[in-house]
C-alpha positions as CSV (number, residue, x, y, z in Angstrom):
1,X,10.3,-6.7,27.9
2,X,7.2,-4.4,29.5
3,X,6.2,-1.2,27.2
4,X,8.4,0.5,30.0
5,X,11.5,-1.0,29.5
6,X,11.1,-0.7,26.1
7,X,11.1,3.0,26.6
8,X,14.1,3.2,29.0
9,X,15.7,1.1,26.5
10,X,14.6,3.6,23.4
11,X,15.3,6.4,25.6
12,X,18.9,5.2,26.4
13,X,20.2,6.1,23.2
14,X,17.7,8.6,21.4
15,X,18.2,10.5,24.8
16,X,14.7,13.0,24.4
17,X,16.2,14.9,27.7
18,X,18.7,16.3,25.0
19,X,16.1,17.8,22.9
20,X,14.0,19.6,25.2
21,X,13.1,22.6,22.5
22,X,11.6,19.5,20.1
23,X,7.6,20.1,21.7
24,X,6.4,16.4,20.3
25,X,5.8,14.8,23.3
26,X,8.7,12.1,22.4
27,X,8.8,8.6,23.9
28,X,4.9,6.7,24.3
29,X,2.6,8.6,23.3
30,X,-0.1,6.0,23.5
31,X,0.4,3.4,26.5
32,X,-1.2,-0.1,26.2
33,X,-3.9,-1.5,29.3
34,X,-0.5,-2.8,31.3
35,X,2.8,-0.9,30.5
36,X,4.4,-2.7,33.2
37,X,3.9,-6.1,32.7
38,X,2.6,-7.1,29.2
39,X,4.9,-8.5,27.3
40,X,6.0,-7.2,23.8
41,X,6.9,-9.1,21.3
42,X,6.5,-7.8,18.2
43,X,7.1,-4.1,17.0
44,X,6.4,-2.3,13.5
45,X,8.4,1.0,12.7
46,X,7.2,3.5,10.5
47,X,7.5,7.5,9.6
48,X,4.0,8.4,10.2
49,X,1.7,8.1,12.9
50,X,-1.5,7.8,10.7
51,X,-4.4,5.9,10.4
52,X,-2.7,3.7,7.4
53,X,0.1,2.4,9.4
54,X,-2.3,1.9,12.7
55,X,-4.5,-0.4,10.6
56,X,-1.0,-2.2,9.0
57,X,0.2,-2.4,12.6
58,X,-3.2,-3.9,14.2
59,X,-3.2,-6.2,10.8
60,X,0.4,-7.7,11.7
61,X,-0.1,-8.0,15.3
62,X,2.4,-5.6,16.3
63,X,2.4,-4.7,20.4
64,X,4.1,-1.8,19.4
65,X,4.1,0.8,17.1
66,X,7.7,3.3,16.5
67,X,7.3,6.7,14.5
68,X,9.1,9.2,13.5
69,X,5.8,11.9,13.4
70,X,4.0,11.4,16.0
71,X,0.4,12.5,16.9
72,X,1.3,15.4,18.9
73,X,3.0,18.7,18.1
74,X,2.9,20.9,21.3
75,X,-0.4,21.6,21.8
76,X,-4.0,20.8,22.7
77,X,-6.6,18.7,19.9
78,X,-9.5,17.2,20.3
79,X,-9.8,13.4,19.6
80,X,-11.8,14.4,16.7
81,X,-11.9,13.3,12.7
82,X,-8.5,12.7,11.2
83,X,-6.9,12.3,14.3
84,X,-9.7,9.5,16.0
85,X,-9.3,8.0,13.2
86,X,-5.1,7.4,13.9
87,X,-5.7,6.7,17.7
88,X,-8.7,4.5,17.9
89,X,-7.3,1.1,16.2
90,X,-4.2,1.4,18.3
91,X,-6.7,1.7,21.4
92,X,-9.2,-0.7,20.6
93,X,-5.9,-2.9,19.5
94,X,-4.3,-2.2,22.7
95,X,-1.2,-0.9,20.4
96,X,1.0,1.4,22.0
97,X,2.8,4.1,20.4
98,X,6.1,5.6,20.8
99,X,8.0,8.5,19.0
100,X,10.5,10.4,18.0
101,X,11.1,13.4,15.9
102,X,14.3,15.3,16.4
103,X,16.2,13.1,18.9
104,X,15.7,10.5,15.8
105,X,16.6,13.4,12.7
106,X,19.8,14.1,14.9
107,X,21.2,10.5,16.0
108,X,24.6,9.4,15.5
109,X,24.4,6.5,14.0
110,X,21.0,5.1,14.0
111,X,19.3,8.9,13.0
112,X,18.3,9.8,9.6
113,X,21.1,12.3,8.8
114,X,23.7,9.8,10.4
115,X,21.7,7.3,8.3
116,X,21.9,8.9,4.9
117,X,25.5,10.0,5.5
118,X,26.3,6.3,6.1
119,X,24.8,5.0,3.0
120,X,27.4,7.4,1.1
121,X,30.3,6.5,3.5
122,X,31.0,10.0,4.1
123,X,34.0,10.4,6.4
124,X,35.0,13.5,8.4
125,X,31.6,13.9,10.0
126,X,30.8,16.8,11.7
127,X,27.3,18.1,13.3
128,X,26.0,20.6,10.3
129,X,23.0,22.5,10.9
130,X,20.5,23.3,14.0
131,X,17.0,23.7,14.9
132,X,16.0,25.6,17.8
133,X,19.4,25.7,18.9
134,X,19.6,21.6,19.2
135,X,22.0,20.1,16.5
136,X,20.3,18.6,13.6
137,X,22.4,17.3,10.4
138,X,25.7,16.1,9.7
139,X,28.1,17.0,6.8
140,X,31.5,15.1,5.8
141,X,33.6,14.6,2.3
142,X,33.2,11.6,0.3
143,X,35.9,9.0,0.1
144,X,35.2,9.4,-3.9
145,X,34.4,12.5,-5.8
146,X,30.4,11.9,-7.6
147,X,28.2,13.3,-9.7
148,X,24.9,14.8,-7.8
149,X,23.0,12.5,-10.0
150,X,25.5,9.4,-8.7
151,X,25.2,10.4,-5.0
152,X,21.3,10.6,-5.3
153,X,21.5,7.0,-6.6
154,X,23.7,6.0,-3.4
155,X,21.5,8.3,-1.0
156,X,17.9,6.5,-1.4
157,X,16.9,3.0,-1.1
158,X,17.1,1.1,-4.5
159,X,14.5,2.0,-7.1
160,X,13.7,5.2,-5.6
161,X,14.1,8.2,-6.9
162,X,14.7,11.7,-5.7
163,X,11.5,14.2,-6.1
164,X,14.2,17.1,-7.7
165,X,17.9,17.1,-8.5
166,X,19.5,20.8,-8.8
167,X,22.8,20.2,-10.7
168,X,23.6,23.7,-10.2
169,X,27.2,23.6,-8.6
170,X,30.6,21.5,-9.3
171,X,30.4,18.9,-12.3
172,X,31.9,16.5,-8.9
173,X,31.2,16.5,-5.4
174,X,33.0,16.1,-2.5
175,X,31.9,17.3,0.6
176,X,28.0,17.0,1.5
177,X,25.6,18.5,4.6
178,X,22.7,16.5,4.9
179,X,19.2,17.5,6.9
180,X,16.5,14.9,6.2
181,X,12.9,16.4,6.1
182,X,12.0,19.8,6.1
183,X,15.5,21.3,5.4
184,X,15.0,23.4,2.7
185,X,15.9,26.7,4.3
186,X,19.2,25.3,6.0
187,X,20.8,25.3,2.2
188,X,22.1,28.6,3.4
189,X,24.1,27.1,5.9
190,X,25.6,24.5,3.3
191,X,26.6,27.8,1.0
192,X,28.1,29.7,3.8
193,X,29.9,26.6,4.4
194,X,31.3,25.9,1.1
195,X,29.7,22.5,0.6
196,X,29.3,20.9,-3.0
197,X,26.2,19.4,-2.3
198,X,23.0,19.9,0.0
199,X,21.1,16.7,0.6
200,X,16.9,17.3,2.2
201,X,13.7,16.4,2.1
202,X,12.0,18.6,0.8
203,X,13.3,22.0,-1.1
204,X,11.1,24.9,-1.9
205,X,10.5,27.0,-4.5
206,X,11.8,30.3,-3.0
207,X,15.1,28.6,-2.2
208,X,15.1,27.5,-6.3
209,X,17.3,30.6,-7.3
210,X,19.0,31.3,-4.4
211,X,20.6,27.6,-5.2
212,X,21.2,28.4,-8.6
213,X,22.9,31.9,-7.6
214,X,25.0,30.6,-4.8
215,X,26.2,27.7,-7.6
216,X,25.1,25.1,-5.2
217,X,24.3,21.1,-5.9
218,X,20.9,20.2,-4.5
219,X,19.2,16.9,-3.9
220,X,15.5,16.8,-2.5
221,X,15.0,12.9,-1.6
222,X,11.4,13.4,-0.5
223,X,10.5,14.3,3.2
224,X,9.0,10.6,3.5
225,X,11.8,8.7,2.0
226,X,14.6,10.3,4.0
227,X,12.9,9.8,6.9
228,X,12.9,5.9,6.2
229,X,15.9,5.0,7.4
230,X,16.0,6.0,10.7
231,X,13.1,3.8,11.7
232,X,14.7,1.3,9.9
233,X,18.1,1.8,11.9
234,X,16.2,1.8,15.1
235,X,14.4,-1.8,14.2
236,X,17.5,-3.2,13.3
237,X,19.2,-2.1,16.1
238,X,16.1,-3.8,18.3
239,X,16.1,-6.7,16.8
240,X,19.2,-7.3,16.8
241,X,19.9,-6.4,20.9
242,X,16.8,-7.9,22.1
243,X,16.2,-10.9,19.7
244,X,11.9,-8.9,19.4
245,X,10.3,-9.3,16.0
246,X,10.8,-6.4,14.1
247,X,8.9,-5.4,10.8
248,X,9.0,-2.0,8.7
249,X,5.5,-0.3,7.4
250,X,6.2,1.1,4.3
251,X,3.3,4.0,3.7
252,X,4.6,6.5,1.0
253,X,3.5,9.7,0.3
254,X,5.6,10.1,-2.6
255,X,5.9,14.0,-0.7
């Protein structure tokens, strides 16, 4: 399979024309010398396009590397400092990157909302949430009623643990919205919706006591380790389909 394919492939079911407000340049950002006939073989997945998981990927002998953050966010840089330093070993490497930021957040099943949702075999799923008008999360009802502190166990990989819990609402959950990331201002959406629980990335302090005043459950899993498992989906689903070596970077930021 040719860095091209492997894009059409990517592309057939992360689908970037369906995001078209999302301005990070999603699919290859980084091409190798001969995109349409070198042969891949081996790909590494990770969150971040950064200079840590570059080096990992040139150190494993990856042909590809898959992000979730890219390098580019809509606008013009200068290959200068930071950002040399993420591109050149993948250049010099003749490492090709591709990515994908909200066509990944909002994939059903291989996205990290679907993703977390599945690790707590929610049922009743239903889109929850938007950013620039594109859809986003997912919310559903667990099978179970749990504790916040039980469904934070379920919701993260073993032996992680969330950077907050807000036990603010019902002693027991039972219905959940879910926004990996940044989704710390989309808690309002879970209120006005009369969830039990509001699963992100990252909550903020101004959204502290509106939580606590709106009586609502509150679990902020890290932006990095929510963002895990849609990589992770996407390599399995590779593997799997196309029999390509497939290996996770793990780079925490413990953010």
């Amino acid at each position: 399979m040719t860095l091209l394919e492997l894009d059409r492939y990517f592309n057939s079911f992360l689908k970037k024309e369906d995001f078209l407000s999302d301005i990070s340049l999603n699919g290859i950002q980084i091409q190798n010398h001969a995109p349409n006939t070198k042969q891949i073989k081996k790909i590494a997945f990770a969150v971040d396009a950064c200079e840590a998981t570059a080096l990992a990927a040139v150190k494993e002998g990856a042909d590809v590397l898959f992000v979730h953050h890219g390098l580019f966010w809509g606008h013009c840089q200068t290959i200068t400092n930071s950002l040399y330093k993420r591109i050149a070993p993948l250049i010099q490497n003749d490492i090709a990157l591709c990515a994908y930021h909200i066509p990944l957040d909002a994939n059903n099943p291989y996205g990290n909302n679907y993703g977390l949702a599945s690790r707590l075999n929610l049922k009743n799923l239903q889109t929850f949430g938007s950013w620039k008008g594109m859809p986003l999360g997912v919310k559903g009802e667990l099978v179970k009623e749990l504790s916040v502190e039980e469904i934070a166990d379920k919701v993260l990989r073993p032996g992680k643990k969330a950077n907050a819990i807000l036990p603010f609402g019902k002693d027991k959950c039972k219905t959940i919205g879910i926004i990996s990331g940044g989704g710390s201002d989309d808690v309002t959406d879970a209120v006005s919706q009369g969830l039990d629980c509001y699963i992100t990335g990252v909550f903020e302090h101004e959204q502290y006591h509106y939580a606590a005043e709106m009586k609502i459950n509150v679990i902020a899993g890290g932006h990095y380790e929510t963002e895990t498992v849609g990589v992770s989906l996407v390599g399995e689903k590779v593997k799997k389909e196309t029999g390509l070596e497939c290996i996770f970077i793990d780079v925490p930021t413990q953010l």
